[in-house]
FIKOLZA-1660 file (N, C-alpha, C; in steps of 0.1 Angstrom, whole numbers, plus 5000, padded with zeros to 4 digits):
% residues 184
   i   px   py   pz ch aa at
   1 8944 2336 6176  A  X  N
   1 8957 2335 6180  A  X CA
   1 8960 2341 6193  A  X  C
   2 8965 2336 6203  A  X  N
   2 8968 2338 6217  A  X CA
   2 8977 2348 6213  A  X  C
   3 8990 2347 6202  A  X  N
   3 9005 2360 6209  A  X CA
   3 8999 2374 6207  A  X  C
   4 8992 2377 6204  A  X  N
   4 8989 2391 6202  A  X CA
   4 8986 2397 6220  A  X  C
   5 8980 2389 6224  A  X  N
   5 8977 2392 6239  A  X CA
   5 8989 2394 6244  A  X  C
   6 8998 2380 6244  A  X  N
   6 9011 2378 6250  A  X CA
   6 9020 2390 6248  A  X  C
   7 9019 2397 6237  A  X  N
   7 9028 2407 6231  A  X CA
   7 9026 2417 6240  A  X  C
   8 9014 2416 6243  A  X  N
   8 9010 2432 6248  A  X CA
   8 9010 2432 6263  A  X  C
   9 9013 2419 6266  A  X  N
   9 9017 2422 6282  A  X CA
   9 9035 2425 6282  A  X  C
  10 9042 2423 6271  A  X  N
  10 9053 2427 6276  A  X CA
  10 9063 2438 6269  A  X  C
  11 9069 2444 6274  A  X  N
  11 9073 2457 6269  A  X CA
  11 9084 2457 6256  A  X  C
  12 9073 2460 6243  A  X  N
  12 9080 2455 6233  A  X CA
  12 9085 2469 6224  A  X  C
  13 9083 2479 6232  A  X  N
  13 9083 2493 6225  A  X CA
  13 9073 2497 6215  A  X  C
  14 9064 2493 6216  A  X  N
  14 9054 2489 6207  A  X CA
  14 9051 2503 6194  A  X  C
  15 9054 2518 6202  A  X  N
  15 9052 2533 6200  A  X CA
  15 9065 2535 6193  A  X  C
  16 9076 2524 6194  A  X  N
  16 9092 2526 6188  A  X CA
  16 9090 2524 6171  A  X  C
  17 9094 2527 6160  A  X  N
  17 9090 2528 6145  A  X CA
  17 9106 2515 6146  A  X  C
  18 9114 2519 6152  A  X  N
  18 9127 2511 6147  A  X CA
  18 9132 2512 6159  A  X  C
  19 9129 2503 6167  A  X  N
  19 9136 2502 6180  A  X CA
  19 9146 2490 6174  A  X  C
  20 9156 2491 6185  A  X  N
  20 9173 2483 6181  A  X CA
  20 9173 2473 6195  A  X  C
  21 9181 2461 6188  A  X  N
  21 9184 2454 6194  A  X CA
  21 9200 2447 6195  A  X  C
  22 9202 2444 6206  A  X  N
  22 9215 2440 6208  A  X CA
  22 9217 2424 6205  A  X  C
  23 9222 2417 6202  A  X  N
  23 9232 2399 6199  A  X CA
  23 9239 2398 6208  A  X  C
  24 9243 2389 6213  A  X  N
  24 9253 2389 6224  A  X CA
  24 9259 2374 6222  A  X  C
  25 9268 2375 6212  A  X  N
  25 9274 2356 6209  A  X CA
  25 9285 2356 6209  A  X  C
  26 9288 2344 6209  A  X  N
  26 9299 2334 6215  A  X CA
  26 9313 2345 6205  A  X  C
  27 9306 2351 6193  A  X  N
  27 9319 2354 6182  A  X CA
  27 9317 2369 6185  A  X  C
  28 9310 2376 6196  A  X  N
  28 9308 2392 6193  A  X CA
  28 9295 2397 6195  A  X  C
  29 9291 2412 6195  A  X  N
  29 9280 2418 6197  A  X CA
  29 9277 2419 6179  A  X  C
  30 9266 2420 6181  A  X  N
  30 9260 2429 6168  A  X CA
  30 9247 2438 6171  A  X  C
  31 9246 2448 6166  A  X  N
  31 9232 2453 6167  A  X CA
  31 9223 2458 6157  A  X  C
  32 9213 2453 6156  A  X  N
  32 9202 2458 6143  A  X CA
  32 9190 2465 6146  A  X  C
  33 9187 2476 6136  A  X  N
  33 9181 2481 6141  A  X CA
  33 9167 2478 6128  A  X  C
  34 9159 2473 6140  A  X  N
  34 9144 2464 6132  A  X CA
  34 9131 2479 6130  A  X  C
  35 9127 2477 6115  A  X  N
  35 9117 2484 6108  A  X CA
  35 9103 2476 6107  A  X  C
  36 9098 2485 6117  A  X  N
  36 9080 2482 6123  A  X CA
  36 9071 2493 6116  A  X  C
  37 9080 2498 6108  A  X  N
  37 9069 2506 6096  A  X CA
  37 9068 2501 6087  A  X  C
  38 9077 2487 6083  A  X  N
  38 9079 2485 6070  A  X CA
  38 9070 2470 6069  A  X  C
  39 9077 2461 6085  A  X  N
  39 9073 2449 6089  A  X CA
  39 9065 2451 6101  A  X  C
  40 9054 2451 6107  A  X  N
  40 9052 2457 6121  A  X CA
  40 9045 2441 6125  A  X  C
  41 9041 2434 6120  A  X  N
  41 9038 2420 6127  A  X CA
  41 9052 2411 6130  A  X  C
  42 9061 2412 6119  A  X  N
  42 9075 2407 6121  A  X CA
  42 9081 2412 6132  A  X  C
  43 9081 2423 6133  A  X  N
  43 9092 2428 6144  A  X CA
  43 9084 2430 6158  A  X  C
  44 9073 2433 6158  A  X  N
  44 9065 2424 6172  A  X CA
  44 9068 2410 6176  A  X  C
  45 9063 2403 6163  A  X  N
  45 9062 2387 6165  A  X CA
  45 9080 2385 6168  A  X  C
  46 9091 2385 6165  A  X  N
  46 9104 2384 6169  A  X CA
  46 9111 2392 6183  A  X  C
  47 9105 2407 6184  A  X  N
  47 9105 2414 6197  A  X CA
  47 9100 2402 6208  A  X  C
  48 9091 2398 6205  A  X  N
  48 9078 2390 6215  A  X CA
  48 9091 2377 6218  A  X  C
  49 9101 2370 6212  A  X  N
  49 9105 2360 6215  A  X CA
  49 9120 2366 6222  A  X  C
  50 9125 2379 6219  A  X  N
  50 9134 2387 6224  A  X CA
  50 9133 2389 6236  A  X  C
  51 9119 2396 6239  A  X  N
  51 9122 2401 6255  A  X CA
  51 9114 2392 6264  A  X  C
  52 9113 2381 6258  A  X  N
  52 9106 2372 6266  A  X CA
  52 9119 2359 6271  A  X  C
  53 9132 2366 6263  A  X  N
  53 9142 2358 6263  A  X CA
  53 9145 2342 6258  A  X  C
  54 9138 2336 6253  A  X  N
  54 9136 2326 6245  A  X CA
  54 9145 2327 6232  A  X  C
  55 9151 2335 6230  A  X  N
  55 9161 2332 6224  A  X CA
  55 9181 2333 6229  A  X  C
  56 9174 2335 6242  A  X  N
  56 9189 2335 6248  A  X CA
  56 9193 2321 6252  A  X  C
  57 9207 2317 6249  A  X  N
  57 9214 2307 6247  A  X CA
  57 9207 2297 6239  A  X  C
  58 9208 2303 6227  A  X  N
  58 9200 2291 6210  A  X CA
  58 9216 2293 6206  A  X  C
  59 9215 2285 6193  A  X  N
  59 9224 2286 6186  A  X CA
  59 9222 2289 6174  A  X  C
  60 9235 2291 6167  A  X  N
  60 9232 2294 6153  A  X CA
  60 9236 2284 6145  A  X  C
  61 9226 2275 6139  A  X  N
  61 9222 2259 6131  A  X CA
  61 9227 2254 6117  A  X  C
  62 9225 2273 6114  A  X  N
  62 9227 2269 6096  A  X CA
  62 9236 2280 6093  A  X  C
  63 9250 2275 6086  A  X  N
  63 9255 2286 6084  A  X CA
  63 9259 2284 6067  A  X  C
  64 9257 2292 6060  A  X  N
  64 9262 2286 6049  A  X CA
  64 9271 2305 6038  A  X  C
  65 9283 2299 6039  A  X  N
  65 9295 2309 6034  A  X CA
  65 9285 2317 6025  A  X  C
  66 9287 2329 6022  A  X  N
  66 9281 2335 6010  A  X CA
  66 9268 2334 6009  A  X  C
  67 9260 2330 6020  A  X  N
  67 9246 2332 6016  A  X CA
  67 9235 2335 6031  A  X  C
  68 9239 2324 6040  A  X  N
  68 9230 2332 6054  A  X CA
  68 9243 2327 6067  A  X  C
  69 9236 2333 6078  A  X  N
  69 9240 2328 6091  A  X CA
  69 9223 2326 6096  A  X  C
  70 9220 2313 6101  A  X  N
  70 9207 2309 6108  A  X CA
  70 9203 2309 6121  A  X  C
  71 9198 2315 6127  A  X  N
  71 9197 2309 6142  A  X CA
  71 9181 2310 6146  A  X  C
  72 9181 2314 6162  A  X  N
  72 9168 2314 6165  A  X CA
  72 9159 2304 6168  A  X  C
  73 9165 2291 6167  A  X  N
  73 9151 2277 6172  A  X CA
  73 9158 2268 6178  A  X  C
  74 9167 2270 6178  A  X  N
  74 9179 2258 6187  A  X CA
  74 9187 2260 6202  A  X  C
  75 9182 2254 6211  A  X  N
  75 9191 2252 6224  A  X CA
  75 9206 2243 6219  A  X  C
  76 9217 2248 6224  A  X  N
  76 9228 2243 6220  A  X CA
  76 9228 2228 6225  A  X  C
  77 9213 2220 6233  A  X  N
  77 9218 2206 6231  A  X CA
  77 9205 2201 6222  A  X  C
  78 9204 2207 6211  A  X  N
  78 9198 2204 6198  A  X CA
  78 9182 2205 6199  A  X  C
  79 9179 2210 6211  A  X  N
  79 9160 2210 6209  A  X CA
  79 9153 2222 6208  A  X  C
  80 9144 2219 6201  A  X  N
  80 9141 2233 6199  A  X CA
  80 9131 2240 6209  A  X  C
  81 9131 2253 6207  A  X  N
  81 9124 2267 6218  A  X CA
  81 9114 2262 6214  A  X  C
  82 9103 2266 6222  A  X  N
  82 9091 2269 6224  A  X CA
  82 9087 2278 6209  A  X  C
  83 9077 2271 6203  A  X  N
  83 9075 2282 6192  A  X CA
  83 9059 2290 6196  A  X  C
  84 9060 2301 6191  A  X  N
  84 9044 2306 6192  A  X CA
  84 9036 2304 6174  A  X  C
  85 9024 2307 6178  A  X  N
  85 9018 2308 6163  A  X CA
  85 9024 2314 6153  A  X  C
  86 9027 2308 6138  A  X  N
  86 9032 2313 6130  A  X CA
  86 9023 2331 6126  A  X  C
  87 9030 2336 6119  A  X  N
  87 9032 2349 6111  A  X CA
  87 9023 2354 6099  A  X  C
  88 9018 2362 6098  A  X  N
  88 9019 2368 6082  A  X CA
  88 9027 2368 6075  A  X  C
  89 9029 2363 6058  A  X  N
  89 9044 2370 6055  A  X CA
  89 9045 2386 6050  A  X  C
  90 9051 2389 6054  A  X  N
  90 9054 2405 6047  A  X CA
  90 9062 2407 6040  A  X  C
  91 9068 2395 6031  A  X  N
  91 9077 2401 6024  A  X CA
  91 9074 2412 6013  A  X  C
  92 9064 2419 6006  A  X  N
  92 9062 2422 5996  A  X CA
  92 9062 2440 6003  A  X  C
  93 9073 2438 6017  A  X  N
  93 9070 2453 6022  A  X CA
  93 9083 2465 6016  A  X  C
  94 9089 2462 6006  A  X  N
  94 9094 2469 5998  A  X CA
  94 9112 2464 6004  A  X  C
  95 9115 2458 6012  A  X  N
  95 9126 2456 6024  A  X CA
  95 9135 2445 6016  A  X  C
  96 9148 2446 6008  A  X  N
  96 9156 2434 6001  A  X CA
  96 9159 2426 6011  A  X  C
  97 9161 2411 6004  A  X  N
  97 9177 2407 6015  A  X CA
  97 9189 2406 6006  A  X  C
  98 9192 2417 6010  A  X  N
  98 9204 2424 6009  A  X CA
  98 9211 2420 6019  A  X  C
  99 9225 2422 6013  A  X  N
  99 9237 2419 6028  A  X CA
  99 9236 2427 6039  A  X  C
 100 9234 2424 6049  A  X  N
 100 9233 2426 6061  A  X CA
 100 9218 2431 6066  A  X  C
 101 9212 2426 6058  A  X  N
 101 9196 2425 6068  A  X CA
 101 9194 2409 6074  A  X  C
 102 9186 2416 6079  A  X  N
 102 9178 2401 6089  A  X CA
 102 9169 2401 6085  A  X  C
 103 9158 2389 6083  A  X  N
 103 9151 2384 6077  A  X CA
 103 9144 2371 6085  A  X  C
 104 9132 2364 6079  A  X  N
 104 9121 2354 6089  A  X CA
 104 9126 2342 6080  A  X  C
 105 9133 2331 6088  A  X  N
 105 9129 2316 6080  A  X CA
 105 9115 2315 6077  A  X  C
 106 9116 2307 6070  A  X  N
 106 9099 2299 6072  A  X CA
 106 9102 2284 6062  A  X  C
 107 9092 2280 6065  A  X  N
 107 9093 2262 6056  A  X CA
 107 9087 2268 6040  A  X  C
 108 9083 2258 6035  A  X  N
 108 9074 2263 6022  A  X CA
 108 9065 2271 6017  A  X  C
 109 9052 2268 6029  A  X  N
 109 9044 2278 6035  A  X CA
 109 9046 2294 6034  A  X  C
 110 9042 2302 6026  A  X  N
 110 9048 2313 6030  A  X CA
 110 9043 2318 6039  A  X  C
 111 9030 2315 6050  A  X  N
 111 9027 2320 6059  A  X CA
 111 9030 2309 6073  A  X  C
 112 9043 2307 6070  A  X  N
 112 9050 2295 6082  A  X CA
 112 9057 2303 6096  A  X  C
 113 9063 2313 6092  A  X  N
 113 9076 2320 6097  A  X CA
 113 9070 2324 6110  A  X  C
 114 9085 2314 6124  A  X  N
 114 9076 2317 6136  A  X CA
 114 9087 2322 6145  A  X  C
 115 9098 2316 6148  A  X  N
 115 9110 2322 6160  A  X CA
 115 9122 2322 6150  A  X  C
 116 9123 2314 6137  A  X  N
 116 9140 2315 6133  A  X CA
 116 9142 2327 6123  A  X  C
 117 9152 2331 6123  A  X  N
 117 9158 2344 6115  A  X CA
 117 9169 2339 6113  A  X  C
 118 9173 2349 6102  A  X  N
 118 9185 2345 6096  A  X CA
 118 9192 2364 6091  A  X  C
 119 9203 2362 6087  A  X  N
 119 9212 2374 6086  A  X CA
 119 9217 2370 6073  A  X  C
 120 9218 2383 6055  A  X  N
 120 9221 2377 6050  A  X CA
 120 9233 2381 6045  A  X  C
 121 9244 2376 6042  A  X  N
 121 9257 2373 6043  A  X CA
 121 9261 2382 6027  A  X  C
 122 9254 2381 6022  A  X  N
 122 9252 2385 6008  A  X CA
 122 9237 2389 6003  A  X  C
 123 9241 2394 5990  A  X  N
 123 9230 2402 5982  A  X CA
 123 9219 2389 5981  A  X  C
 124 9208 2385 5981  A  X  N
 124 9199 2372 5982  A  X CA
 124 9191 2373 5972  A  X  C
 125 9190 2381 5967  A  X  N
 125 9179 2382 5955  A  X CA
 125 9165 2372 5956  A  X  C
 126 9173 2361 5950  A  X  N
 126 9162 2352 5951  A  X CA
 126 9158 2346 5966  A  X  C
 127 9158 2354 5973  A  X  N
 127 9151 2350 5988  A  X CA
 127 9138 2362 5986  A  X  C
 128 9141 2375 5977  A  X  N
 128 9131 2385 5979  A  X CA
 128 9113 2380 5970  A  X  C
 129 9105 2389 5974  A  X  N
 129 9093 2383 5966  A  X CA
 129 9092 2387 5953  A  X  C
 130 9084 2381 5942  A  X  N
 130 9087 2386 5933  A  X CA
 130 9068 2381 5923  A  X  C
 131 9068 2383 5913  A  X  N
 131 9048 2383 5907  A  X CA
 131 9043 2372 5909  A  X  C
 132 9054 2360 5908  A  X  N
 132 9048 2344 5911  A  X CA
 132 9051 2343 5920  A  X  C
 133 9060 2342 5929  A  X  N
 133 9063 2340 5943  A  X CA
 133 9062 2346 5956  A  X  C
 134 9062 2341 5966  A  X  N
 134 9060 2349 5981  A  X CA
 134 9081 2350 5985  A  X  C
 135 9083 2357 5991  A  X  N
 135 9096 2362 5994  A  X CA
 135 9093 2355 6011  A  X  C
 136 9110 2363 6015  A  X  N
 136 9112 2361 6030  A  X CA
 136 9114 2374 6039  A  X  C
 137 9104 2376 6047  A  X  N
 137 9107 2391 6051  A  X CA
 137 9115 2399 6059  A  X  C
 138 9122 2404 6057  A  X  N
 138 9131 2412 6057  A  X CA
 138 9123 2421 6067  A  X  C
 139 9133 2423 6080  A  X  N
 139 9123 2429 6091  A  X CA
 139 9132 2443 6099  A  X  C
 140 9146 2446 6093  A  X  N
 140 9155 2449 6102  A  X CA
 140 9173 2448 6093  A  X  C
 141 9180 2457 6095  A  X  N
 141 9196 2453 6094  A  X CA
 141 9206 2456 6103  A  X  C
 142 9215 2451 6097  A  X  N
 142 9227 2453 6108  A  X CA
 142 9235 2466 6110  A  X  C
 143 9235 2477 6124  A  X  N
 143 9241 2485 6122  A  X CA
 143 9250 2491 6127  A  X  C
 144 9254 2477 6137  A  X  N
 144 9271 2474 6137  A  X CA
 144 9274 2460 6140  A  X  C
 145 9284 2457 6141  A  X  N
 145 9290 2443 6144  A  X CA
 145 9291 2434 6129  A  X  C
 146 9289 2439 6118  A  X  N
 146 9286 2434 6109  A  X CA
 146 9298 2418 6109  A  X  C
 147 9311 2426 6109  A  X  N
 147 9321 2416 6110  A  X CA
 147 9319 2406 6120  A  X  C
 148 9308 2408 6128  A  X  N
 148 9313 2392 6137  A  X CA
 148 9298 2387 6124  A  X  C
 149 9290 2388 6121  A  X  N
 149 9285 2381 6109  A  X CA
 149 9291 2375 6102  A  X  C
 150 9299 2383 6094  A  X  N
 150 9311 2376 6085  A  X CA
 150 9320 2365 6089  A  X  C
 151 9321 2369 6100  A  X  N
 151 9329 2359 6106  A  X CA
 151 9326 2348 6116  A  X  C
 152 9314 2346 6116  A  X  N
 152 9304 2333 6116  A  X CA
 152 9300 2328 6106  A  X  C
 153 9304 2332 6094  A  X  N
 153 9294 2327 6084  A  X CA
 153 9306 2317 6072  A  X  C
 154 9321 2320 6081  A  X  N
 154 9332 2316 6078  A  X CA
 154 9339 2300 6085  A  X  C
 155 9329 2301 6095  A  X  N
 155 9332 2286 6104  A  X CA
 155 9333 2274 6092  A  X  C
 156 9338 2265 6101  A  X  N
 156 9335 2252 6094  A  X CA
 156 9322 2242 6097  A  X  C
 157 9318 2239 6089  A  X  N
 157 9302 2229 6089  A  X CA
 157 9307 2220 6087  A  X  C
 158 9295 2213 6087  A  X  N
 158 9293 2200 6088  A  X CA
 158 9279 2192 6088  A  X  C
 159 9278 2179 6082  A  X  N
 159 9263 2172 6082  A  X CA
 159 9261 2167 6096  A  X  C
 160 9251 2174 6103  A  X  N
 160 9250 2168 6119  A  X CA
 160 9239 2159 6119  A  X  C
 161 9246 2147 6120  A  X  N
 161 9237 2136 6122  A  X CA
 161 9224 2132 6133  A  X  C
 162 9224 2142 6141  A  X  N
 162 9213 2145 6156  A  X CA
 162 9202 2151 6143  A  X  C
 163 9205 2161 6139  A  X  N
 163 9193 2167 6132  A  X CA
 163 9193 2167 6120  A  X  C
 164 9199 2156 6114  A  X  N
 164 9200 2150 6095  A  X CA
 164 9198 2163 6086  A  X  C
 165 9208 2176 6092  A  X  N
 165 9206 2190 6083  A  X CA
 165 9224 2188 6081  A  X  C
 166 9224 2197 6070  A  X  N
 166 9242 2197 6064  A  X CA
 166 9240 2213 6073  A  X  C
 167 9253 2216 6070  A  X  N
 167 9258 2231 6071  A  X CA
 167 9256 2232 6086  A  X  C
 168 9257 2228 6096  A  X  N
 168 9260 2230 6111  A  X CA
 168 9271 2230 6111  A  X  C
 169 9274 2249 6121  A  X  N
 169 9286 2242 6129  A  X CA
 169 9292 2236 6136  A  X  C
 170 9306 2231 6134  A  X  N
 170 9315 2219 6140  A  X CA
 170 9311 2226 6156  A  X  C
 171 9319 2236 6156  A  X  N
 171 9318 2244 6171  A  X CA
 171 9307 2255 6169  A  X  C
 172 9300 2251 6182  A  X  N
 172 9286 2258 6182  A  X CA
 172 9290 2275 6185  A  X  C
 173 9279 2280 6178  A  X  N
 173 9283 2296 6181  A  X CA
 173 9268 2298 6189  A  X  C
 174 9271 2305 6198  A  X  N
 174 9262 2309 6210  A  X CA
 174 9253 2323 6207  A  X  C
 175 9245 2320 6208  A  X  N
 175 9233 2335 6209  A  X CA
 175 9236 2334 6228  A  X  C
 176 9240 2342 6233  A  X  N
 176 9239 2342 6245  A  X CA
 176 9227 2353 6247  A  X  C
 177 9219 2362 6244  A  X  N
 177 9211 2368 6244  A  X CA
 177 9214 2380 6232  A  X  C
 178 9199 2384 6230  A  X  N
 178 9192 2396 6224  A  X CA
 178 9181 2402 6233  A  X  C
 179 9186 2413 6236  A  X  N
 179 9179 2423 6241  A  X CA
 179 9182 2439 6233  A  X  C
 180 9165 2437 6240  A  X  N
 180 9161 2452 6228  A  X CA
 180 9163 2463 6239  A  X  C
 181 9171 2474 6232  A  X  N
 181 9181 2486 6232  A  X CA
 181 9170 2496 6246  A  X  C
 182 9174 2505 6250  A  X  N
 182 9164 2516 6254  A  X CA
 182 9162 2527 6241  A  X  C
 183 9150 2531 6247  A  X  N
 183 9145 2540 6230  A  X CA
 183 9158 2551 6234  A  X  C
 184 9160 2555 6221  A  X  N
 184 9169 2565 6217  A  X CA
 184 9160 2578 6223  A  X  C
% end
């Protein structure tokens, strides 16, 4: 795998245990502060698409009331970022998705999860791992702005016919950037 190199040419705080990051969208700031003791390939592999900027001006794709806000793979005229090699999963690192953590999409695959994340709106239970199943890992939460979450996760949807997925919103909400914090 080539990102491990990539990672390490760019300044990911690498020596930070929980370095924080800032959101910067269309509905508000938010900031979470991401756990590299708990996830340390997750929050590398998502730092790596952060300060490489690649996720500034995406959108957020999937929003669905009472359960997530999606973003992370979408330019607001529907194509997707540049992805790097998928992930380890880590969900089994002790980390819920609980309301207001952030957490790694992934497809079926549980070792899929590559640039999308999601924020969860609610208690998720069954997103966590469990003796027969692989979970979704939980890398980081939210430790302010909670309310502009809530309040994206309140828009109205819709089935968008460009990318044959339900739950888009009507009016796109803007990741205008994430950038990671200076160490405390």
């Amino acid at each position: 795998m080539s990102f491990p190199v990539l990672a390490a040419k760019l300044d990911i705080q690498p020596n930070s245990l929980y370095p924080q990051v800032e959101f910067d969208t269309s509905m508000g700031k938010v900031i979470v502060e991401l756990d590299r003791t708990r996830a340390p390939i997750t929050v590398d592999n998502f730092l790596t698409y952060a300060v490489s900027g690649d996720y500034n001006n995406t959108i957020f794709h999937r929003v669905i009331s009472e359960f997530v806000v999606q973003g992370g793979g979408l330019k607001p005229n529907l194509k997707e970022i540049k992805i790097r090699d998928a992930i380890v999963n880590e969900s089994g690192n002790g980390l819920q998705n609980d309301r207001g953590s952030i957490a790694m999409a992934r497809e079926n695959s549980p070792h899929s999860a590559t640039n999308q994340f999601y924020f969860n709106v609610a208690d998720n239970s069954a997103l966590n791992p469990s003796t027969r199943r692989w979970g979704y890992t939980v890398f980081g939460e939210v430790v302010s702005g909670m309310e502009v979450i809530d309040a994206m996760s309140q828009v109205p949807t819709s089935h968008n016919a460009t990318l044959g997925w339900p739950d888009v919103p009507v009016k796109p909400i803007i990741l205008k950037s994430v950038k990671l914090l200076p160490r405390n």
